[in-house]
C-alpha positions as CSV (number, residue, x, y, z in Angstrom):
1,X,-7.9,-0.6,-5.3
2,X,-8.0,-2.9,-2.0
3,X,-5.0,-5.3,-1.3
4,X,-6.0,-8.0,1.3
5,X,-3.5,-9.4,3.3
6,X,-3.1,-10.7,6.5
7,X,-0.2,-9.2,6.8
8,X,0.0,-5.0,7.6
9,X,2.3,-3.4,4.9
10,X,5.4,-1.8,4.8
11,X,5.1,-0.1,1.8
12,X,3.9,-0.5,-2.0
13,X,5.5,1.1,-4.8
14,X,4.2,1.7,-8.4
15,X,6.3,0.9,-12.1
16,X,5.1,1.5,-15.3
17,X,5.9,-0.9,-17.2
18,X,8.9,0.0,-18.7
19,X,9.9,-0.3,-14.9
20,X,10.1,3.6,-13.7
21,X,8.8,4.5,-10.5
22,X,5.6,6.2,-10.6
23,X,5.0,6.6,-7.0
24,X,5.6,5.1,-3.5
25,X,3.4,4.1,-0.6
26,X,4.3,4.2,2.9
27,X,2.9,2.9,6.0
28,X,1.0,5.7,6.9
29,X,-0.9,5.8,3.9
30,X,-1.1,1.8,3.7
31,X,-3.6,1.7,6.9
32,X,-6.9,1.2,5.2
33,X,-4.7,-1.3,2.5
34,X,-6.7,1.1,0.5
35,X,-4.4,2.8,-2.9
36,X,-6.2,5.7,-5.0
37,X,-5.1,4.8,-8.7
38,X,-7.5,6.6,-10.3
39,X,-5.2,9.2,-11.6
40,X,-3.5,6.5,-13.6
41,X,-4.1,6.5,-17.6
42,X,-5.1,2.9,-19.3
43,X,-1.9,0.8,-19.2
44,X,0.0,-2.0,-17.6
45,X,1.7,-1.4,-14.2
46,X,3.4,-3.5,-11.2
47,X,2.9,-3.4,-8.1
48,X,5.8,-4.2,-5.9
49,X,4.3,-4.8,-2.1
50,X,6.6,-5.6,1.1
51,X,4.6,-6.0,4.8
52,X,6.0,-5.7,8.3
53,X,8.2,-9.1,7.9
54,X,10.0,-7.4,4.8
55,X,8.1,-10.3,2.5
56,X,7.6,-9.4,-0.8
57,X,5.4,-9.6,-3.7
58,X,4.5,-8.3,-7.2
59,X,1.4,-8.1,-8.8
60,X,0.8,-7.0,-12.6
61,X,-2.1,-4.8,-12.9
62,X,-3.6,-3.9,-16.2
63,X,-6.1,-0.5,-16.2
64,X,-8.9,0.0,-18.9
């Protein structure tokens, strides 16, 4: 998965969606914006995304 932002990223952590942490992101690996979800089973999951300013956002993903 590829997030676009203008903004570089802080870090990006991973819920299920019964809202346990799955995994965490850092800066270092956030370079290419590029995550490797592909070890993930079919199921709904959120995405919650600070940048450099500390801004946050969510986003709900849903894997077939």
């Amino acid at each position: 998965m590829t997030l676009q932002t203008q903004e570089d990223l802080d870090s990006v952590v991973l819920y299920d969606q019964l809202g346990k942490r799955l995994q965490t992101f850092n800066q270092s690996q956030l370079v290419s914006k590029k995550l490797d979800l592909s070890h993930l089973p079919s199921g709904i999951y959120i995405l919650d995304i600070t940048d450099i300013s500390k801004n946050t956002g969510f986003i709900k993903l849903a894997i077939k």
